[in-house]
C-alpha positions as CSV (number, residue, x, y, z in Angstrom):
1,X,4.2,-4.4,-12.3
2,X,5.2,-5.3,-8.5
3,X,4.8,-3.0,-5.5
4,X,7.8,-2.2,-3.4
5,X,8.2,-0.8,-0.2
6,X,9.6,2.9,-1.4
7,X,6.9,3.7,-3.5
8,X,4.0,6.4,-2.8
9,X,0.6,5.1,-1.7
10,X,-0.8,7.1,-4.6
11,X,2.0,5.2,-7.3
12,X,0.4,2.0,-6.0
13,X,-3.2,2.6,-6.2
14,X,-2.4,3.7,-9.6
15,X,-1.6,0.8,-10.4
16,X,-4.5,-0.9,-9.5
17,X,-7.6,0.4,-7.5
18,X,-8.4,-2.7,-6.0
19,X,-5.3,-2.8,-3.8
20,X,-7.0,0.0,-1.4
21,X,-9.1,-2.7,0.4
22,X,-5.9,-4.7,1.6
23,X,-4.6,-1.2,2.2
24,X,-7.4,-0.6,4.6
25,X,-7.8,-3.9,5.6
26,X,-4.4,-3.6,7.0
27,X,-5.0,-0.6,9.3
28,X,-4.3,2.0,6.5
29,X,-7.6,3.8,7.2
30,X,-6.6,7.2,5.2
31,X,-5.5,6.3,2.1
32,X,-7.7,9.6,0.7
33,X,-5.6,11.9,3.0
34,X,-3.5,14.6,0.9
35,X,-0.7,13.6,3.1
36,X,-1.0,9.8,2.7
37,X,-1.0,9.7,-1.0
38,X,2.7,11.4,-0.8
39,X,3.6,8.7,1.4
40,X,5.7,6.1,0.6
41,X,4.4,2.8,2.0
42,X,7.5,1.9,4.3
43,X,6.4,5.1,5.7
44,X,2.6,4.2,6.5
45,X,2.9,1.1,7.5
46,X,5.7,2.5,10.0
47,X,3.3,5.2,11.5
48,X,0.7,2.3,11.6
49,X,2.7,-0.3,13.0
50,X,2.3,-2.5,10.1
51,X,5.2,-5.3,8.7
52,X,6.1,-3.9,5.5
53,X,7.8,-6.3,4.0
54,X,4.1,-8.9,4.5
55,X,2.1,-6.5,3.4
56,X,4.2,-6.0,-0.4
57,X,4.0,-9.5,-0.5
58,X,0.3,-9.4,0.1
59,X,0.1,-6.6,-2.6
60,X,2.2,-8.6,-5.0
61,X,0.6,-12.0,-4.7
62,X,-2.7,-9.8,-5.3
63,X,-1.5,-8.5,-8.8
64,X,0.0,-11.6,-10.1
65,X,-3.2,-13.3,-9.4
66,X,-5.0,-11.3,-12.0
């Protein structure tokens, strides 16, 4: 399954776990919040001043590596 940019931080750690470090590691720092798992990631990474677009890529290149 790949990650896009419209879909809810809780949709993606579903998916796999293992993506919350590069969430964090990428400023995301309340990916527990209520209000962050409603989220959609092109919505985070806008309040957090983080590129979108590298950061599904990041995601993505995660999960095809397993």
């Amino acid at each position: 399954m790949k990650v896009t940019k419209d879909m809810t931080i809780a949709q993606i750690i579903q998916i796999d776990q293992n993506i919350i470090p590069i969430l964090m590691d990428a400023g995301m720092h309340c990916i527990g919040c209520p209000s962050a798992q409603g989220e959609s990631l092109v919505e985070a990474a806008f309040v957090h001043g983080i590129d979108v677009d590298g950061l599904v890529e990041e995601i993505n290149q995660f999960l095809a590596a397993e």
